[in-house]
ZANU-569386 format. One record per residue: residue in three letters; x, y, z of N, C-alpha, C in turn. Coordinates in steps of 0.05 Angstrom, whole numbers, plus 5000, padded with zeros to 4 digits. Layout:
REM residues N
ALAXYZXYZXYZ;...
REM end
This chain:
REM residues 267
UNK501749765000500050005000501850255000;UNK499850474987502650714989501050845017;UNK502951115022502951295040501651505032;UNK499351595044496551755025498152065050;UNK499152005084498552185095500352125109;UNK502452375132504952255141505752515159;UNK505752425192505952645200508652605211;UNK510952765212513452745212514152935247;UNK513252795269514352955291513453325294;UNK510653215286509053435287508553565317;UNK508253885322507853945344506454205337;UNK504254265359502154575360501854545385;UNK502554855391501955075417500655245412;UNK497255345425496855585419497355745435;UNK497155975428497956265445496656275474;UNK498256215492497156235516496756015536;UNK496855775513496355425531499755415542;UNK498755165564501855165577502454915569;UNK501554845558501354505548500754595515;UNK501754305493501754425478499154205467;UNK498154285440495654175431496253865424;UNK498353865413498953625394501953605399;UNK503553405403505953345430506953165407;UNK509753265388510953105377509252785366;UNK507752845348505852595333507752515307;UNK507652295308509252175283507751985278;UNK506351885255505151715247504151685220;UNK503151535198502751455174500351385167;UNK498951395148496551305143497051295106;UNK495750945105496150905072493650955063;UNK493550985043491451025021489350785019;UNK487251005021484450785022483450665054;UNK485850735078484350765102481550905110;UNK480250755129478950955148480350965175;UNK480451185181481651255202479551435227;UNK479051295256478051435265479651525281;UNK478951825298481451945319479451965341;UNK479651845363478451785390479951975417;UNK478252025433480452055463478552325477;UNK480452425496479052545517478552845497;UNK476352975509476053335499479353435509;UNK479153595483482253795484484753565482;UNK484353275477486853175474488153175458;UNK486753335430488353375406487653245377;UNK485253205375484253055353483553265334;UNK482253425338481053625315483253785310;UNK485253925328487153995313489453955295;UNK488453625315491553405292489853475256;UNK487253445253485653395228485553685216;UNK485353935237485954185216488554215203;UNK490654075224493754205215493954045177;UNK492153935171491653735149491953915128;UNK489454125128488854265120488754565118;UNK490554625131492854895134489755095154;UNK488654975159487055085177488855265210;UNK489955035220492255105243495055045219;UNK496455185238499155035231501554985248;UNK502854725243503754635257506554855268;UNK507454825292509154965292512354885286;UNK511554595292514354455286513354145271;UNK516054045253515153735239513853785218;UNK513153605209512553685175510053465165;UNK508453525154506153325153505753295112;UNK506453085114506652985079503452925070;UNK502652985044500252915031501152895015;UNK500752545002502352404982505352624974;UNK505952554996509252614991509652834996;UNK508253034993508653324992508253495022;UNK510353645021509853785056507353995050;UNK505654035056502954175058503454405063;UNK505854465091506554785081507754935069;UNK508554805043509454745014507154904996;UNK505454875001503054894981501755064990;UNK500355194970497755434963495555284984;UNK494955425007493255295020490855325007;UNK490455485000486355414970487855184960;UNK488755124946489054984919490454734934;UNK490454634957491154514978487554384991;UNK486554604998483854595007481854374984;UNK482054534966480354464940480854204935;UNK483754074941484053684939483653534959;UNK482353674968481753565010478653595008;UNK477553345024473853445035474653395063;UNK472653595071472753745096468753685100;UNK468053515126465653505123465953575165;UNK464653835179464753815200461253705223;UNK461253785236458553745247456053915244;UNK457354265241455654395238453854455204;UNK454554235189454154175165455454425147;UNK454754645155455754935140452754945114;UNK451754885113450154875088450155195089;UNK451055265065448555605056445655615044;UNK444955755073441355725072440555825043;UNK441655955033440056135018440455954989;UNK441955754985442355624963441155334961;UNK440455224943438854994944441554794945;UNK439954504952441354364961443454264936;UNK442254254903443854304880446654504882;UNK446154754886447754934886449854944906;UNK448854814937451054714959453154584938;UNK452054314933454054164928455654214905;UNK454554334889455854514866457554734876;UNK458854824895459555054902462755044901;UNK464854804910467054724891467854674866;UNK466154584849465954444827465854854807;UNK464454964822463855244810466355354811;UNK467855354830470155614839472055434831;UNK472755184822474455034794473455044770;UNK470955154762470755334738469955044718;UNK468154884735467454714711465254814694;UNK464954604675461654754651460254574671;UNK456954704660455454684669454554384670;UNK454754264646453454024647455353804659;UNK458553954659459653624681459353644710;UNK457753974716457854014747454553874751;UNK452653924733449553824739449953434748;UNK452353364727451953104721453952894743;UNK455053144759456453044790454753144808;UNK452553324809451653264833449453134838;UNK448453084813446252804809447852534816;UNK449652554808451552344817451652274850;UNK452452524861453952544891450652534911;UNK448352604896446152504920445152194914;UNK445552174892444551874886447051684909;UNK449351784915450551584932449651714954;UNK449751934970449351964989446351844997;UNK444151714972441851714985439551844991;UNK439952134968438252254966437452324940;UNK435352274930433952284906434552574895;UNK435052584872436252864854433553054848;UNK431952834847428852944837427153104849;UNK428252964877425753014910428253244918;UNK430353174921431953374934433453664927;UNK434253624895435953804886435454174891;UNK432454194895431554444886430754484918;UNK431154354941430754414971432754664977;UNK431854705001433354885010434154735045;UNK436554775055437854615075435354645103;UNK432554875098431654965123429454685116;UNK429354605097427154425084428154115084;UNK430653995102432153815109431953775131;UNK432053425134432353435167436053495174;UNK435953395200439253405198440553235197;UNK439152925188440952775175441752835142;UNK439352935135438852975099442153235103;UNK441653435119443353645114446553515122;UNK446453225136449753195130449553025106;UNK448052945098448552655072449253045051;UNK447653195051449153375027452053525035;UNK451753495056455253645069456953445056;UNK456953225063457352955053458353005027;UNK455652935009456153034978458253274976;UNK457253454978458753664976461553594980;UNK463053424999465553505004466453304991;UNK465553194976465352954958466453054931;UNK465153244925464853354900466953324879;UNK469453434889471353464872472753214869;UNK471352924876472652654883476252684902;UNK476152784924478552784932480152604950;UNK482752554945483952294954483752304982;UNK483652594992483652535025480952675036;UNK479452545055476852615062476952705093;UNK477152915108476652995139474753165145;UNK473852865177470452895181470952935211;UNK470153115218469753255252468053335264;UNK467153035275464652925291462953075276;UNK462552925254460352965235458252905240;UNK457252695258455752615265454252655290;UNK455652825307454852895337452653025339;UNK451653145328448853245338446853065325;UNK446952905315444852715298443752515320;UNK441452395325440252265341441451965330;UNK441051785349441751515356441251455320;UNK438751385320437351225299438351285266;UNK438951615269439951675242442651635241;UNK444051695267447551685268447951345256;UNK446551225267447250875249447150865228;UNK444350955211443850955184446751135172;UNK447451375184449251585177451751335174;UNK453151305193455051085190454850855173;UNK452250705170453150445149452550655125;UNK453050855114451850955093455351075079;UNK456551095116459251305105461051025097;UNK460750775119462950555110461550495079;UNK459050455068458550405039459850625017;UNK459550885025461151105007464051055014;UNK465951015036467550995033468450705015;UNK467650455018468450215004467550284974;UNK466350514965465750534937467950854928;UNK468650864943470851124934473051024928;UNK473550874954477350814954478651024968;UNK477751234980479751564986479451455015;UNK481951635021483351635044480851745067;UNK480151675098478651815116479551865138;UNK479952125140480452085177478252265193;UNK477252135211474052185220474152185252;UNK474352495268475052515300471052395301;UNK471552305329468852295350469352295375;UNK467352325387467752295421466251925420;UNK464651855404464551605411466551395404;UNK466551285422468851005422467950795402;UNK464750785411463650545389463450575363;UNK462450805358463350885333465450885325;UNK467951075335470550885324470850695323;UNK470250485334471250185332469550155300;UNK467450215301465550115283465850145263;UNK466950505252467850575226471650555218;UNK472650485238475750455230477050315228;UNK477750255207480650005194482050075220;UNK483350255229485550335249484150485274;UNK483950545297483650775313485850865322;UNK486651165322488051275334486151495357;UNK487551345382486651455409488451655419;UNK488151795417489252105435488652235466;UNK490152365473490152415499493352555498;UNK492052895510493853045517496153105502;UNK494953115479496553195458498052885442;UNK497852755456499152525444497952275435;UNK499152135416498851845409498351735433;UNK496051575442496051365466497150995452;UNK495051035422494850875419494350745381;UNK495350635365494750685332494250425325;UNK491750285330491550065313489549905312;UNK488249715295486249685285484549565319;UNK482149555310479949535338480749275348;UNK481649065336481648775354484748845363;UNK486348935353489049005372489349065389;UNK487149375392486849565423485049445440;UNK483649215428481149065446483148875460;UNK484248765449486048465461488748555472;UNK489248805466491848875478492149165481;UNK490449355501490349575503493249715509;UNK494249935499497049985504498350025538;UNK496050145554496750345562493250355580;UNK494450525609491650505634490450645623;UNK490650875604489051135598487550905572;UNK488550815553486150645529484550435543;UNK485550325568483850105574480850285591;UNK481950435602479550605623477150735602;UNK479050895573477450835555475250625540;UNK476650485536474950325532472750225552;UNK473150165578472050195598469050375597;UNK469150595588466650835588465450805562;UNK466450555550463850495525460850445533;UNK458550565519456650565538455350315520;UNK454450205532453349905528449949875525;UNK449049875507446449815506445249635511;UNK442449665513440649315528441849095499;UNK442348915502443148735483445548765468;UNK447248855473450048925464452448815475;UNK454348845463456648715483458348935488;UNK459248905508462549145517463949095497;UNK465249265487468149285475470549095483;UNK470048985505471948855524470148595524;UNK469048485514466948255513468848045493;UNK470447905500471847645486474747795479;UNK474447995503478148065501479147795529;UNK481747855532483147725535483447645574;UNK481147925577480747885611482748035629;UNK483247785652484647865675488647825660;UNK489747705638491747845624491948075616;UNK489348185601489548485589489748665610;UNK488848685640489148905657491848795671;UNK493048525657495848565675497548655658;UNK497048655635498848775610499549125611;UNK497249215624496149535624498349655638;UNK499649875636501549915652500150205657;
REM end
């Protein structure tokens, strides 16, 4: 597999913290991952995923996109090969749900008929009919409909790397599931790279080839869900895992791990 994303001993302080955001991160992600980023509030997940996108920037270390150092590059023209899908959807009210998703595809200056004939495209995967939907307006959406077009939208320009920040958090139980088997079906039909922060654990397990768990700026922990289940790194991933909330008929996260070895392993 190649190397889609590559953070080289990355580090961010903002103005005024005495601690810094993101604590020397070094790590790799190949092409065609999903990647979820887990861990405590303020431990550094959403800003590890802006420094991506020249949103923050790093202060020290160097973060590669397919090969290239990012603060190398025209951050628009940087932006524009990156989807960016957050929680607060961003929709602009005043534009129909056509013209949302058309709103990249416009400011790269395509004709009209290859931009109509991608975003008929981009709701038919997200799941929403072009017919029933295209001419809505986002106040005329519920707020699952308004992330499946955030969705689309960041879709648009088909880009190799996709970053989603807790996209899903204000969505209720029942739609956040449908939302998830909908993102692992778009992602297994893209192929592009994902890295997707949440505060839920189950959800990361659920949507990630890999989890990377954070806490206090740092890596706790980088690797696929039966690794961190059967062999948690570290007392801060197992306690995590620990606060998975467990529904009537569900199993713990910790349900056919490895037991009274895994909490002697825990250091």
């Amino acid at each position: 597999m190649t190397i889609a994303l590559e953070f080289q001993d990355v580090s961010k302080r903002f103005e005024g913290a005495t601690e810094p955001a993101v604590d020397h991160v070094s790590l790799s992600v190949e092409t065609g991952e999903l990647i979820t980023i887990v861990g405590t509030s303020g431990g550094g997940k959403t800003t590890l995923l802006k420094m991506i996108n020249r949103l923050y920037e790093p202060d020290s270390g160097q973060i590669l996109l397919a090969g290239r150092d990012v603060m190398q590059q025209d951050p628009v023209q940087l932006r524009h090969g990156i989807g960016y899908v957050i929680q607060q959807v961003g929709l602009f009210p005043h534009m129909t749900v056509a013209q949302n998703v058309a709103v990249t595809p416009k400011l790269l200056k395509w004709d009209r008929a290859r931009t109509s004939a991608r975003v008929i495209e981009l709701l038919e995967l997200v799941g929403l009919d072009p017919a029933e939907f295209s001419a809505r307006y986002p106040s005329q959406l519920s707020g699952g409909q308004q992330q499946r077009v955030g969705l689309a939208r960041a879709l648009a320009c088909d880009p190799a790397v996709m970053l989603l920040d807790e996209p899903f958090g204000a969505i209720d139980a029942i739609t956040r599931t449908g939302l998830q088997n909908e993102l692992l079906r778009i992602h297994a039909a893209q192929g592009a790279t994902y890295l997707f922060v949440t505060h839920d654990i189950r959800e990361a397990f659920k949507l990630g080839t890999r989890v990377l768990i954070m806490s206090s700026g740092r890596v706790q922990q980088f690797a696929t869900p039966q690794e961190i289940v059967t062999a948690p790194a570290n007392q801060f991933v197992y306690d995590l895992l620990m606060t998975a909330t467990v529904e009537e008929g569900e199993e713990s996260l910790l349900d056919g791990a490895i037991g009274a070895p895994v909490l002697s392993a825990v250091s």
